[in-house]
C-alpha positions as CSV (number, residue, x, y, z in Angstrom):
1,X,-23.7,-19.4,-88.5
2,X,-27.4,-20.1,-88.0
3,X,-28.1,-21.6,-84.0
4,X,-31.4,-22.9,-83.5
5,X,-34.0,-20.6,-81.8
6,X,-35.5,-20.8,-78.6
7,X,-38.1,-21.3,-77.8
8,X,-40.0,-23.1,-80.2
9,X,-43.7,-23.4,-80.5
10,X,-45.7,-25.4,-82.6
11,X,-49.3,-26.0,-83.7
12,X,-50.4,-27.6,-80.7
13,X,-49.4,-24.3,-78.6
14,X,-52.0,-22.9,-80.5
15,X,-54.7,-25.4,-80.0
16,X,-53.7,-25.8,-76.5
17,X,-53.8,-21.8,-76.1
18,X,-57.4,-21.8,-78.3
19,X,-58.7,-23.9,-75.7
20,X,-58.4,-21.9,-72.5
21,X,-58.8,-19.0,-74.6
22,X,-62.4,-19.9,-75.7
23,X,-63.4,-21.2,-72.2
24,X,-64.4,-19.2,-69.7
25,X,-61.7,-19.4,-66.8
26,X,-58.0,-18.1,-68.1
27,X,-56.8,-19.0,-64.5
28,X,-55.4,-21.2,-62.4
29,X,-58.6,-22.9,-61.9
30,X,-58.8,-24.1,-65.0
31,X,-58.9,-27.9,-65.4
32,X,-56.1,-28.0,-68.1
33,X,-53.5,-26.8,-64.6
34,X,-54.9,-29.7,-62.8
35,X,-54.0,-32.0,-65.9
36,X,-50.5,-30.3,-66.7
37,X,-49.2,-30.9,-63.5
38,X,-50.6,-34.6,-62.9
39,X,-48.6,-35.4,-66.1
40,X,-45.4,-33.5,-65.5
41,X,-45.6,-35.3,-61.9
42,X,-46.1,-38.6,-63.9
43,X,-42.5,-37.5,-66.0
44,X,-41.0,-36.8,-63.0
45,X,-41.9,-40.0,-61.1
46,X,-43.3,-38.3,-58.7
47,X,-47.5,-39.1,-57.0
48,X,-47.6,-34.7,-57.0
49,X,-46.8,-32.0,-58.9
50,X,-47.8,-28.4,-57.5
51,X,-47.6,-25.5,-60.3
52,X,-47.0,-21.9,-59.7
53,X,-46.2,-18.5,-61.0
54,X,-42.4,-19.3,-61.4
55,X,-39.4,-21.3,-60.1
56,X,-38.0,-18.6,-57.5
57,X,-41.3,-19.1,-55.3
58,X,-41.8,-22.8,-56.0
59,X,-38.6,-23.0,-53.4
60,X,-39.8,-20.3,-51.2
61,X,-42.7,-22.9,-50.3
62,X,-41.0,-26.0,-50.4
63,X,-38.5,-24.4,-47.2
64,X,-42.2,-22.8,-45.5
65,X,-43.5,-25.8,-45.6
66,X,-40.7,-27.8,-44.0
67,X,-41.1,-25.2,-41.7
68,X,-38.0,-23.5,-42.5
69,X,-37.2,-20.2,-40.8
70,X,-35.6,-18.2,-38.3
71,X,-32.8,-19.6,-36.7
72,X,-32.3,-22.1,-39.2
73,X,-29.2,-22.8,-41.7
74,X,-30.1,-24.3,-45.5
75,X,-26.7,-25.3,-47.1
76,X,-26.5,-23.7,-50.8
77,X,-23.7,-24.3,-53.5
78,X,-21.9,-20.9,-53.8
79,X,-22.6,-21.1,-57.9
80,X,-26.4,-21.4,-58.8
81,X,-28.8,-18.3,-60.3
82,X,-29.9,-16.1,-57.0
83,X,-33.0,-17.7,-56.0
84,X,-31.4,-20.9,-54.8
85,X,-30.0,-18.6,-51.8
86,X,-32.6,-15.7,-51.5
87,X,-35.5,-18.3,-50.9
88,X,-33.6,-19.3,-48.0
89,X,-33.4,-15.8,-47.2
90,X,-36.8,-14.7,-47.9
91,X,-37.9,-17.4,-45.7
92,X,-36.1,-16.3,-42.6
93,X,-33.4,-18.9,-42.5
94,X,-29.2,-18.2,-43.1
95,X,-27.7,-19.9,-46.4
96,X,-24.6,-21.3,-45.5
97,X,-22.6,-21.1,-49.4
98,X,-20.6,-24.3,-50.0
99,X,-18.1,-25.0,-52.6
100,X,-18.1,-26.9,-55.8
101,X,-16.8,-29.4,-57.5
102,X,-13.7,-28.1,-59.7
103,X,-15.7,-29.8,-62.8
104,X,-19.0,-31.1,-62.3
105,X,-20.3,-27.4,-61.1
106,X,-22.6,-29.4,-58.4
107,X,-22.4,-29.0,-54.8
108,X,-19.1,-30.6,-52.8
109,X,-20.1,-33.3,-50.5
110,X,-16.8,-32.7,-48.8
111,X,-17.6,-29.3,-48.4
112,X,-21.1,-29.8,-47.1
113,X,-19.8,-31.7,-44.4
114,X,-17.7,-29.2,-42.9
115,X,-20.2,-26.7,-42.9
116,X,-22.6,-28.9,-40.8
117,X,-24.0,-26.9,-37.6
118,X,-26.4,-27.6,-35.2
119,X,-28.5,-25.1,-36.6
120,X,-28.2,-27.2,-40.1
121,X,-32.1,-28.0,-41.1
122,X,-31.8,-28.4,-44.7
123,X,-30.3,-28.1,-47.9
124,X,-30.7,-27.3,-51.4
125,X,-28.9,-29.2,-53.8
126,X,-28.9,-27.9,-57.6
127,X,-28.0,-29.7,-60.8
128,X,-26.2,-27.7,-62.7
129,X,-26.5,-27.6,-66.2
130,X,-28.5,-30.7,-66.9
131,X,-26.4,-33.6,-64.8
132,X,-27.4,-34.5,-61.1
133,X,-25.0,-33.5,-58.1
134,X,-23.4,-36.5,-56.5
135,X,-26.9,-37.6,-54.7
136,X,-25.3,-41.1,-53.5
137,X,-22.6,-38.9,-51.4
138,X,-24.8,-36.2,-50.5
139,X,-28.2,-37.9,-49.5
140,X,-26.0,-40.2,-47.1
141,X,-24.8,-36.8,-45.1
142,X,-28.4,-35.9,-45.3
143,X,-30.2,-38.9,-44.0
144,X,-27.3,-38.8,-40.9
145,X,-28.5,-35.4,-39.8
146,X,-32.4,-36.1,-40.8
147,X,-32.5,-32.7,-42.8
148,X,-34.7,-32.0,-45.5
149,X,-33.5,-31.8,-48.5
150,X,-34.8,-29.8,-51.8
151,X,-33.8,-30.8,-55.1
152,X,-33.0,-27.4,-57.0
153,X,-34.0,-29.0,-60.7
154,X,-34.5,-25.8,-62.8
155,X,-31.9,-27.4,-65.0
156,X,-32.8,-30.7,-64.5
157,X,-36.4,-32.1,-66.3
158,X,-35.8,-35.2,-67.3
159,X,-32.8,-35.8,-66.3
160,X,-32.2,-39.2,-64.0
161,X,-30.0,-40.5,-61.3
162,X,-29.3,-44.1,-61.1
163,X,-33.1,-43.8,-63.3
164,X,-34.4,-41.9,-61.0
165,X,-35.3,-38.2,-61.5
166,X,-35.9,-35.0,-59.5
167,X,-38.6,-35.1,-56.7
168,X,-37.7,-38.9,-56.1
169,X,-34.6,-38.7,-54.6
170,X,-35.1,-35.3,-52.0
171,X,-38.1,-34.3,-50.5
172,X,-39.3,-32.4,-53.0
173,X,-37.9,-30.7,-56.3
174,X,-38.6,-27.1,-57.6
175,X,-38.3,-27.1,-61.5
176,X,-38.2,-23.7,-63.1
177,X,-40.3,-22.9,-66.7
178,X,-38.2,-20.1,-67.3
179,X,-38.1,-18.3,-71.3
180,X,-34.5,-20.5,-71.4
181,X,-35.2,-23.6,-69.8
182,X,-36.2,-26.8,-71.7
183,X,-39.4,-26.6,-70.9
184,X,-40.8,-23.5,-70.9
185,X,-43.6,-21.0,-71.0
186,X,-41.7,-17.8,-70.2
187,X,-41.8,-17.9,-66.6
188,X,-43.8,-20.7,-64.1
189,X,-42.4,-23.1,-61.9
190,X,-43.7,-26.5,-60.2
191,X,-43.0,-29.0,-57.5
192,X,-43.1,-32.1,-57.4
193,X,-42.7,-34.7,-54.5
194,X,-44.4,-37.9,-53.3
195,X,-45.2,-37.3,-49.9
196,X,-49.0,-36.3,-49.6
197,X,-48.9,-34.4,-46.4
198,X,-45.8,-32.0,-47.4
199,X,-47.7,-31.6,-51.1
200,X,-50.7,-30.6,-49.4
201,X,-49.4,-28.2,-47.5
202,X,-47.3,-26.4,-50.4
203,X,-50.4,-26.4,-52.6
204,X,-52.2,-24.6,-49.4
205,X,-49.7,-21.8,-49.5
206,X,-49.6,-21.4,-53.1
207,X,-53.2,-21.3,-52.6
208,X,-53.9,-18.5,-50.4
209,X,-54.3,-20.9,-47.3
210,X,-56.9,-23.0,-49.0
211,X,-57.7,-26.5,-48.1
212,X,-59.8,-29.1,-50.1
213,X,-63.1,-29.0,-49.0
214,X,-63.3,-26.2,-47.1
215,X,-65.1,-22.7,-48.3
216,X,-63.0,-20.3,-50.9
217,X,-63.1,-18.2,-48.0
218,X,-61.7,-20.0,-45.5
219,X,-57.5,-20.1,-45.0
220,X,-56.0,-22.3,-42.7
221,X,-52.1,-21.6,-43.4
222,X,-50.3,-18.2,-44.1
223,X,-49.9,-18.2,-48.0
224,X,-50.4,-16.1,-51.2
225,X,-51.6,-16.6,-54.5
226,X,-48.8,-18.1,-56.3
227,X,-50.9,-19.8,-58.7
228,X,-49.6,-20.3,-62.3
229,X,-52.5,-19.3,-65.4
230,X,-54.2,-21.2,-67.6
231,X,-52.6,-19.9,-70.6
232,X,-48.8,-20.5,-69.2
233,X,-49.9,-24.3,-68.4
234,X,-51.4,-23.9,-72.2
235,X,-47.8,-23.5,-73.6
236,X,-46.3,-26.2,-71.1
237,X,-48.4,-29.0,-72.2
238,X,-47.6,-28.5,-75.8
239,X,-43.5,-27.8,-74.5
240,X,-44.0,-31.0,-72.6
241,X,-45.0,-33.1,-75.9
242,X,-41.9,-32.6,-77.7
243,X,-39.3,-32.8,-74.6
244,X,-38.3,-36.2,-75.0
245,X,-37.5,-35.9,-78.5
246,X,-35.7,-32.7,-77.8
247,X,-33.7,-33.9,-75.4
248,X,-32.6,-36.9,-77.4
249,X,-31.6,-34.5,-80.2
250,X,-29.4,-32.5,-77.7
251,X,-28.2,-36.0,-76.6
252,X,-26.4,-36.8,-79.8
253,X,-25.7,-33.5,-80.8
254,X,-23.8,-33.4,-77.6
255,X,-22.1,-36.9,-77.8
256,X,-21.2,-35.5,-81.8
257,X,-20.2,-32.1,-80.8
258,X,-17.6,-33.2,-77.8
259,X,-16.1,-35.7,-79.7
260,X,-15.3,-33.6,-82.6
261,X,-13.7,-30.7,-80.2
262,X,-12.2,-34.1,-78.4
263,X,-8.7,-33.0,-79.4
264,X,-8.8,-29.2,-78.7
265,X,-6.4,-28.8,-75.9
266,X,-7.2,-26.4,-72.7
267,X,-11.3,-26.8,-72.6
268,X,-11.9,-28.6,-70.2
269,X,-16.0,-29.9,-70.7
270,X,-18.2,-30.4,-67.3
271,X,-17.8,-34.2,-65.9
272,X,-20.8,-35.7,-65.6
273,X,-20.7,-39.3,-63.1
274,X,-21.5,-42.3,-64.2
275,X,-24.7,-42.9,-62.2
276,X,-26.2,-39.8,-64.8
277,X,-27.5,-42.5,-66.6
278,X,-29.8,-39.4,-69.0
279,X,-28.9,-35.7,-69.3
280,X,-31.2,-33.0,-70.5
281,X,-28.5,-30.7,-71.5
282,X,-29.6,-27.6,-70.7
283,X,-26.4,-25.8,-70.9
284,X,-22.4,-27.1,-72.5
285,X,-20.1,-26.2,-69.8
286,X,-16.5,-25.9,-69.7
287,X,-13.7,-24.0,-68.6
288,X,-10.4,-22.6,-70.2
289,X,-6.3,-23.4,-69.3
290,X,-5.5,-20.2,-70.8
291,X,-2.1,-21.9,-70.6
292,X,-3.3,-25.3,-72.4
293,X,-5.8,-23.0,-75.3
294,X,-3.4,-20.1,-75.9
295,X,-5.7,-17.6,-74.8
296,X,-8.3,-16.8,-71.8
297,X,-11.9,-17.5,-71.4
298,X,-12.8,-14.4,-72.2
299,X,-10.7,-13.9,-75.6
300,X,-12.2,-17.7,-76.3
301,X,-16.2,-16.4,-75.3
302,X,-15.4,-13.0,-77.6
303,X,-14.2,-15.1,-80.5
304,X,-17.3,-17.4,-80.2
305,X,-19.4,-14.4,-80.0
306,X,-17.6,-13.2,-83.7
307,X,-18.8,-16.4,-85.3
308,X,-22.2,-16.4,-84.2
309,X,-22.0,-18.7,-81.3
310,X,-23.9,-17.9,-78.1
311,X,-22.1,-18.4,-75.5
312,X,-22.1,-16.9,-71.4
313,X,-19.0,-16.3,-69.8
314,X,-20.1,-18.1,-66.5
315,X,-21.5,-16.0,-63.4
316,X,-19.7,-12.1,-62.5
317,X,-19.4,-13.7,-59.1
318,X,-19.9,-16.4,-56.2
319,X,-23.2,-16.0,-54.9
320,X,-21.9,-14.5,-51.7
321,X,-20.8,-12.2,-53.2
322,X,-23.5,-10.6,-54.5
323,X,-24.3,-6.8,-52.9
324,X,-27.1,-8.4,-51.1
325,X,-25.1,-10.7,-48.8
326,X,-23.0,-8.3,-47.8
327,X,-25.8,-6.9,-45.9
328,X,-27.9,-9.4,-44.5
329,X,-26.6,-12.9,-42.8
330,X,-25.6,-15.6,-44.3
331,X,-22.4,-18.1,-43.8
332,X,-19.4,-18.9,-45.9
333,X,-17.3,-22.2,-46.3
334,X,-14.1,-21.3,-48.3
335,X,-14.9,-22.0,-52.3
336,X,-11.6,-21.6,-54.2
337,X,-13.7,-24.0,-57.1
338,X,-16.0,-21.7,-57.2
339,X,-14.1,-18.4,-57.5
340,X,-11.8,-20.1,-59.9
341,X,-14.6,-21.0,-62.1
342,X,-16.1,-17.5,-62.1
343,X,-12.6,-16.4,-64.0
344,X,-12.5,-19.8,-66.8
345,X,-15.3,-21.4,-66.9
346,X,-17.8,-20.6,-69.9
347,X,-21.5,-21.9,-70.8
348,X,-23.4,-22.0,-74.4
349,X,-27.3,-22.7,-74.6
350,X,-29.1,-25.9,-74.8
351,X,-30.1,-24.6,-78.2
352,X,-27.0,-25.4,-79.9
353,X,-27.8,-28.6,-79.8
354,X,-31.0,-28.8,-81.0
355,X,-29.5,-28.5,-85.2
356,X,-29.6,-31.7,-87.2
357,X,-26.0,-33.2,-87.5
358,X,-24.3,-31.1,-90.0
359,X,-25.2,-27.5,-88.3
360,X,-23.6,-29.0,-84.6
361,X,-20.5,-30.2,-86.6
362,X,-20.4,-26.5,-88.1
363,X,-20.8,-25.5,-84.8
364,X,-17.8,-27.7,-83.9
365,X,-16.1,-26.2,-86.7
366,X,-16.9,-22.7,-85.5
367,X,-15.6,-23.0,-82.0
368,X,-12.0,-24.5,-83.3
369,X,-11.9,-21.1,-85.0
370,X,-12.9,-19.0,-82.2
371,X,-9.9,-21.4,-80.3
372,X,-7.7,-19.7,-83.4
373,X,-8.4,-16.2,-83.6
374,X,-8.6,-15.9,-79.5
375,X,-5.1,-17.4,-79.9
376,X,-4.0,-15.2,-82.5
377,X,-5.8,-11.7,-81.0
378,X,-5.1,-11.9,-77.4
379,X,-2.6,-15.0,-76.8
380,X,-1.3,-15.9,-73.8
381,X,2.7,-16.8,-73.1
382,X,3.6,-19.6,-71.9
């Protein structure tokens, strides 16, 4: 079984890479940063785009400069990769961990309203896997407390709600450049927003303090260098070339996949609401009736793994539940969705996608094997 690799460079990488390479400013001064993030802005809809060393501090700075901090709560979904909670953390304020949705894997409005405080400020809402959270139900509880609200989009480029994508619909979004993400240079993160004031004021703190106009060696605001380099933005411009036609390959590979695994009983795939109106696809998510398939997620992901498929069994745990929050504060709502899809829920790559139509369909034929020897090597009674 041959998957496609990730990632994938191309000539343009090269040329891209030649030119920083041969000039005589490798970082992020450079003018090629200033032109990366003006167009990934412009793909994003959004009048700014702020770039910087990776996605874990791009929502560090977003919270500091909503002047988020110590005493505050930021609502989180209790299923999301660490840095969606620790930036809250690292920032001074309490993540309060919300549920999920049994099968979107995005935030529960329902959920988020009962957690509500007075000491609410803000919340981070994360697409997960590619498909927006329900932004219609969860902007409304936002906009009827006034708190800020940062789009977690590391899953997300490209993808729209209602035609809209991430940085238009909260107050700002924090995309992530990561080795597996769509777009990628190995690590770098951006964020991108259209309000001028709160932009300035993030690119000041990734900027040591800096302000436009003022000497190098003058700071005005308590920041670092969190600058992204020359050569990463290098990569990202080529990446950013081909994203559309990759994620219209992974598109119909998807639509092709799901509806030749339409009538395998017991995978249930993630729901993804109308109002998604495009999907990037960075991950195929499901989970497993060990009842319904004849065997449990993890027999299914250790046959997958036998005919070549990659797949993740989900998360170990609930972000709560990570060593870490057992120590320092934080609040939790009750998340039975989420601890239930920490035991059967499953994810493969965006890269299995990204075949022409005859390798996804043998990838289709691969997984209705796996379904058949998990079934046959570890099945479960009825």
């Amino acid at each position: 079984m041959r998957v496609p690799d990730w990632p994938i460079h191309t000539e343009t990488s090269l040329d891209y890479l030649r030119q920083v390479l041969e000039s005589p400013q490798w970082g992020g001064f450079h003018p090629m940063v200033g032109e990366f993030e003006e167009r990934f802005a412009r793909y994003q809809q959004c009048a700014h785009g702020i770039a910087m060393m990776n996605g874990t501090v791009t929502l560090e700075t977003a919270l500091q400069a909503a002047d988020i901090g110590c005493g505050d709560e930021v609502i989180v979904p209790s299923i999301s990769f660490v840095s969606t909670a620790t930036s809250v953390s690292r920032v001074g304020a309490t993540p309060v961990f919300v549920d999920i949705e049994p099968y979107s894997f995005n935030m529960d409005p329902a959920s988020v309203q009962q957690a509500l405080s007075p000491k609410t400020k803000a919340m981070i809402i994360v697409h997960f896997g590619g498909p927006f959270a329900d932004m219609d139900r969860l902007l409304a509880i936002a906009e009827a407390r006034g708190l800020t609200v940062i789009e977690d989009a590391a899953h997300a480029h490209g993808s729209e709600w209602r035609g809209r994508r991430a940085g238009t619909l909260g107050h700002a979004a924090s995309f992530s450049f990561q080795n597996s993400k769509v777009l990628t240079a190995g690590e770098g993160g951006m964020v991108t927003l259209n309000d001028p004031q709160y932009a300035g004021r993030i690119r000041s703190i990734a900027n040591q303090g800096r302000l436009p106009g003022h000497s190098f060696f003058a700071h005005f605001e308590l920041g670092s260098n969190l600058r992204i380099s020359a050569l990463q933005v290098a990569v990202l411009m080529a990446q950013l070339d081909q994203l559309d036609a990759q994620i219209e390959q992974r598109t119909r590979n998807a639509a092709l996949l799901l509806d030749a695994l339409k009538d395998v009983p017991g995978i249930h795939w993630q729901d993804v609401p109308e109002a998604v109106n495009r999907n990037c696809w960075y991950l195929v998510l499901g989970r497993v009736d060990a009842q319904a398939l004849g065997a449990s997620r993890d027999a299914f992901c250790q046959a997958l793994g036998h005919e070549g498929i990659p797949v993740t069994p989900f998360y170990p745990h609930a972000l709560f539940q990570n060593p870490l929050y057992q120590q320092i504060p934080c609040r939790v709502m009750d998340a039975p969705n989420a601890l239930a899809c920490v035991k059967d829920a499953f994810w493969m790559p965006h890269r299995v996608l990204l075949g022409d139509d005859a390798t996804t369909l043998q990838i289709a034929d691969a997984i209705q094997r796996a379904v058949a020897r998990a079934r046959t090597a570890h099945p479960v009674m009825a």
